[in-house]
C-alpha positions in Angstrom: 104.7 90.5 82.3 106.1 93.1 80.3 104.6 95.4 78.3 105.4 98.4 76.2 107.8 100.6 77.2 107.0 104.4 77.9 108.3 107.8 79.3 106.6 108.3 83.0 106.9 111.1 85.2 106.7 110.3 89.3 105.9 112.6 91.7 106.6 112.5 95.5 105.8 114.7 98.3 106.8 112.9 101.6 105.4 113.3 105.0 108.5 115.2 106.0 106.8 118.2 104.2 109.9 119.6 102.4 108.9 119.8 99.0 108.3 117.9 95.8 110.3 115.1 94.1 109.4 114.8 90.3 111.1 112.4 88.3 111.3 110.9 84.7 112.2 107.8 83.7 111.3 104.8 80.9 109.9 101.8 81.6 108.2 98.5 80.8 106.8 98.4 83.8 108.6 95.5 84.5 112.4 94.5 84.4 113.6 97.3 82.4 114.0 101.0 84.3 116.0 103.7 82.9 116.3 107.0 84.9 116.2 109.7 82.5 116.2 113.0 84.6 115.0 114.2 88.2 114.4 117.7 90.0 113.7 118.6 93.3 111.0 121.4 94.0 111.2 122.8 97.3 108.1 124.1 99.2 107.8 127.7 100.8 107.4 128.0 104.5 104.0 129.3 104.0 103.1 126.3 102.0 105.1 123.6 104.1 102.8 125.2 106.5 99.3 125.3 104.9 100.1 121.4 104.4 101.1 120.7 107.9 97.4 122.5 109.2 95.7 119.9 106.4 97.4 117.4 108.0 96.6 118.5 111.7 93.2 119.4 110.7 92.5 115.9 109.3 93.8 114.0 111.9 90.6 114.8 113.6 88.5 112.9 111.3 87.0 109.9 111.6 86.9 109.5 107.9 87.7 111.8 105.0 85.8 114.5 104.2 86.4 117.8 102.6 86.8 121.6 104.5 87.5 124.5 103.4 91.2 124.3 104.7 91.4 120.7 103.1 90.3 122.3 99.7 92.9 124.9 99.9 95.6 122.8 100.6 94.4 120.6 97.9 94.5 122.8 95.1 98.2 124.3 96.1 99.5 120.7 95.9 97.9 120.8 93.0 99.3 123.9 91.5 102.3 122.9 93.0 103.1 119.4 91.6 101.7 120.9 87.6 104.3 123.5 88.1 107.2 121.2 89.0 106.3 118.9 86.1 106.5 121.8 83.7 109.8 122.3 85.5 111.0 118.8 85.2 109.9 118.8 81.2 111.5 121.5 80.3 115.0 120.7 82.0 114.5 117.1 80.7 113.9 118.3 77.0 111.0 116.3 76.4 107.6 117.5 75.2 104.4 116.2 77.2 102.7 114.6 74.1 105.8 112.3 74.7 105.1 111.3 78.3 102.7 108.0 78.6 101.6 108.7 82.1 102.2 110.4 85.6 102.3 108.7 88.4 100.8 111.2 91.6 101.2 110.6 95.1 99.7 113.3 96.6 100.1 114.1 99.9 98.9 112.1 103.2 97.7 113.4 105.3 96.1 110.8 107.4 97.2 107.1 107.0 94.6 104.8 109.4 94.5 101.4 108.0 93.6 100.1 110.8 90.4 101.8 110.8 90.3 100.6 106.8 91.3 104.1 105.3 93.8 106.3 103.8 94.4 110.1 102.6 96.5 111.4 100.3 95.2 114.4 99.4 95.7 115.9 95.6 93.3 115.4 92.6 94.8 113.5 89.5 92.4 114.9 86.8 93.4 118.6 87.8 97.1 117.2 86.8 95.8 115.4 83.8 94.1 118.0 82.3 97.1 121.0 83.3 99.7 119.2 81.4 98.0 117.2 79.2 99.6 113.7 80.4 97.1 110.9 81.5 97.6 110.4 85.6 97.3 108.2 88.0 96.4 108.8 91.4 95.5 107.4 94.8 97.0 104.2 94.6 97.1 103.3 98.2 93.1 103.2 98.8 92.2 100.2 97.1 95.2 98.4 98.9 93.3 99.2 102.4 89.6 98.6 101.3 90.7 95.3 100.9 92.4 94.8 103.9 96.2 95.5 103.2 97.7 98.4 105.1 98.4 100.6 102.2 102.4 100.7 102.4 104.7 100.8 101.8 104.5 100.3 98.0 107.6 100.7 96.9 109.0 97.2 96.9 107.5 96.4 93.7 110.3 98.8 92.2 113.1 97.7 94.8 112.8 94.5 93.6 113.0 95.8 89.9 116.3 98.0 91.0 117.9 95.1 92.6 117.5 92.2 90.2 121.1 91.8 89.4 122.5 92.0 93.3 123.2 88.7 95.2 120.2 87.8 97.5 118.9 87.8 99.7 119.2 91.7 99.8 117.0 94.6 102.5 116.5 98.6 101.1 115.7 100.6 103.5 113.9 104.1 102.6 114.4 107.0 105.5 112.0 109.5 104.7 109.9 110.5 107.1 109.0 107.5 108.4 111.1 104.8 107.7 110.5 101.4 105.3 112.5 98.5 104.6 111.7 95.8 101.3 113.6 92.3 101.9 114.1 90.3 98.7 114.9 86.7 100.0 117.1 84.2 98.5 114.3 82.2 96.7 112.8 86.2 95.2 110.0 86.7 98.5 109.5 90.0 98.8 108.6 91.1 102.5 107.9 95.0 103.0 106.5 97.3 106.6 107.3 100.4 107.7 110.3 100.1 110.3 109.2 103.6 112.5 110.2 107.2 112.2 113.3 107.9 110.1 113.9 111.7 109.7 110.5 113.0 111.1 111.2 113.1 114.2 114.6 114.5 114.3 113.4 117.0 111.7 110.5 117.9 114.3 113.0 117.7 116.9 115.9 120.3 115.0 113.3 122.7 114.0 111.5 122.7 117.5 114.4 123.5 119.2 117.2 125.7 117.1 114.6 126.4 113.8 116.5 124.9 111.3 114.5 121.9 109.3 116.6 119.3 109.8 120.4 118.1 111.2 122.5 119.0 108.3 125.2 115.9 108.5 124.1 114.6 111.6 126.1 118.0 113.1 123.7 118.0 116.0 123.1 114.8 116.8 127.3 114.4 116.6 127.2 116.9 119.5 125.4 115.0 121.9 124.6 112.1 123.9 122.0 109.1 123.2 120.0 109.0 126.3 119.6 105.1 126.9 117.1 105.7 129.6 114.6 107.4 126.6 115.3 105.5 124.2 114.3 102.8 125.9 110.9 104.0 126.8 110.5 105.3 123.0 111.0 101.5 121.7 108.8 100.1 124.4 105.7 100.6 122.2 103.6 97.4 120.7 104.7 98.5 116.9 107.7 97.3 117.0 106.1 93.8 118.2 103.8 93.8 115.9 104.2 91.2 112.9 105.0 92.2 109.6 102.7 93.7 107.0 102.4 96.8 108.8 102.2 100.5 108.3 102.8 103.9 110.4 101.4 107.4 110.3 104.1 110.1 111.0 101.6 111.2 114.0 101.8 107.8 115.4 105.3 108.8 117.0 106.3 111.9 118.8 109.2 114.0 120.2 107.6 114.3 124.0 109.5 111.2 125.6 113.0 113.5 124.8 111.2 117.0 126.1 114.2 118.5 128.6 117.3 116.9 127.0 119.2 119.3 125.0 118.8 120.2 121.7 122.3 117.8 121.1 121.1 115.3 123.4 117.5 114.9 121.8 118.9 115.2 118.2 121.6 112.3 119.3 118.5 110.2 120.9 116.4 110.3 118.4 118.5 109.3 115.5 119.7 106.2 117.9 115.6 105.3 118.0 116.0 105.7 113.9 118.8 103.6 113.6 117.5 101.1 117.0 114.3 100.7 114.8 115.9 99.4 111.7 118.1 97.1 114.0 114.4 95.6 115.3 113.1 95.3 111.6 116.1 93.2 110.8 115.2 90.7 113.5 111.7 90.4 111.9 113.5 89.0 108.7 113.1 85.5 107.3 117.0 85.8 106.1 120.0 88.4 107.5 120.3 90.3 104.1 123.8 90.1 102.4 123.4 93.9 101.8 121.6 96.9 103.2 120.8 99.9 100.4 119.6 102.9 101.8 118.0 105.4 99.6 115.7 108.7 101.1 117.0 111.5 103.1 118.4 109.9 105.9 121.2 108.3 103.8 122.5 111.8 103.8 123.1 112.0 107.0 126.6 109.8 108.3 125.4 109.9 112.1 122.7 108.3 111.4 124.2 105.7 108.8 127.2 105.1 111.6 124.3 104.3 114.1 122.5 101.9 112.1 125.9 100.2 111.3 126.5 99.9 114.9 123.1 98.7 116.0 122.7 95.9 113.2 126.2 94.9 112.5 125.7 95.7 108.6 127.6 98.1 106.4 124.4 100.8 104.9 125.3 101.5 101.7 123.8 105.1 99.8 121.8 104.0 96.6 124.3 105.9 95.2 127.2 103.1 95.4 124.6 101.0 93.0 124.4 104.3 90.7 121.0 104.9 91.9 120.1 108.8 92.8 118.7 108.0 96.7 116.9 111.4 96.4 115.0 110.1 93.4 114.3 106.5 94.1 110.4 107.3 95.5 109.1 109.3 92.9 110.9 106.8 90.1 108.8 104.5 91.9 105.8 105.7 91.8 106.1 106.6 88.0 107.2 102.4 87.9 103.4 102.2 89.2 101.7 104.5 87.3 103.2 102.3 84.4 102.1 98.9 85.8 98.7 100.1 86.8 97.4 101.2 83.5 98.1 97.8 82.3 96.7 96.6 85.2 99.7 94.6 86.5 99.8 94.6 90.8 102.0 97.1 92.9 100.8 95.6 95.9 101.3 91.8 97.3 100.4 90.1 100.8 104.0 90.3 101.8 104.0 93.9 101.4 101.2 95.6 102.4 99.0 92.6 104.0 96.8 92.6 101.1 94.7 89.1 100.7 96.5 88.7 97.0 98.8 90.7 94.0 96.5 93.9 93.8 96.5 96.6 90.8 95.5 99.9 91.9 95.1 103.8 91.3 92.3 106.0 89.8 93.6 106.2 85.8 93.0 110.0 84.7 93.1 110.1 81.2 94.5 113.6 79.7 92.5 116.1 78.3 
């Protein structure tokens, strides 16, 4: 149901590590979205790289729990995330006494629902009391507490950005892991994670020539997909696996492709991106009429030719709808933060698993 409509800041910061998406937009919460302004703050090596410890570090927990190198990290997110808000004010025009509420991702840095938990690290009442804006944070947790995997969550505002297209309709989000939302012909909305998008080939590029990812699919142009991989890389019981379902970045790697070259590994593992979206097509109730694709990956015309070739559909950037692809996440979660405080549900049991429509997300009010 619709309810009063407000300014709301998002912010993103995906597993790829590269920095933080903050966007503004106003909203009902429900049918109506306007995008008002975006920026895009990107992180210093030394802080992609305190992040990327965190992330190591609690990957060997069996549950979260604080450390001192989880504490650090938390507070530079922090810091990080109030400073790009200030940023994205500022460059907007608007005054923070005008914003109704922030939506805060955080960062994960473990995703296990399968052993009924989630981490995204980041405190929401550091940000609420900085800029003076009420936040809401963690909004996967309750999701998996009750059974649902926690992600993806964004098809809540898919289905909000798509109303007026001819159904039934797919988006498909290549971060760093990859998601897709179907909205069938009769409005279901069915949502998992498809596999790695960019993460691996951004692991891959900066492994082997140091840059942080394959500018236009350059590298991956270069080179030949090496079947006999790929084909071991997509004999794994995810892609099996009925839909809800949900992915860590970690739950992937680069070793199957170790002693191709740095072309021939690029080229492989933007085929097992492109191979994995093929597979969660197959998984669909309906063919969609129309695949959107919004996230990094969209960027890149390799892998956008690949995932043409392997699932016989013409991607299409967000961009050709008049969305900004680079902004659709953190407009989403500022969608959220707008529907939780009037406790309307993000997440549903075709999208996350979750027994029934579920609200979510600690509410911060501001200082």
């Amino acid at each position: 149901m619709a309810g009063e409509r407000m300014l709301a800041i998002g912010l993103m910061s995906g597993t790829s590590l590269d920095g933080i998406d903050a966007a503004l937009i106003e909203t009902d919460g429900d049918a109506y979205v306007k995008p008002l302004a975006f920026r895009g703050e990107p992180y210093s090596d030394a802080a992609r790289a305190q992040l990327a410890a965190a992330t190591v570090t609690a990957l060997t927990y069996d549950k979260p729990r604080p450390s001192p190198e989880i504490v650090a990290a938390t507070e530079l997110l922090d810091r990080a995330h109030v400073f790009a808000v200030h940023k994205l004010l500022r460059e907007a025009g608007v005054d923070a006494a005008d914003v109704g509420v922030i939506g805060y991702h955080g960062q994960t840095v473990a995703h296990r629902p399968d052993r009924g938990w989630t981490w995204q690290i980041g405190d929401g009442a550091v940000l609420a009391q900085a800029t003076g804006i009420t936040t809401v944070s963690d909004l996967r947790s309750a999701d998996v507490a009750a059974g649902g995997q926690g992600a993806p969550l964004l098809p809540v505002y898919h289905r909000a950005l798509t109303a007026g297209l001819e159904k039934p309709v797919a988006v498909l989000n290549l971060g760093g892991v990859g998601n897709i939302t179907f909205v069938g012909s009769d409005g279901a909305l069915i949502a998992f994670d498809t596999g790695p998008a960019n993460g691996l080939v951004d692991s891959w590029v900066e492994a082997t020539t140091g840059a942080r990812f394959d500018a236009d699919g350059a590298l991956a142009a270069g080179g030949r997909v090496d079947e006999a991989v790929l084909t071991a890389m997509l004999d794994h019981p995810y892609f099996d696996s009925p839909a809800p379902k949900s992915l860590d970045r970690s739950d992937f790697t680069v070793q199957p492709a170790r002693g191709l070259s740095p072309a021939d590994g690029a080229a492989t593992l933007t085929a097992f991106t492109a191979e994995s979206a093929a597979l969660a097509l197959r998984q669909l109730p309906e063919r969609p009429r129309r695949l959107i694709v919004v996230g990094g990956g969209r960027l890149n015309p390799v892998m956008l030719a690949m995932i043409g070739d392997r699932t016989g559909l013409s991607p299409e950037a967000g961009e050709s709808l008049g969305w900004n692809g680079d902004a659709t996440e953190a407009e989403g979660w500022a969608y959220m933060a707008v529907r939780a405080l009037g406790g309307e549900p993000i997440s549903f049991p075709g999208t996350t698993g979750a027994p029934k429509p579920m609200t979510a997300g600690k509410i911060n009010p501001a200082a």
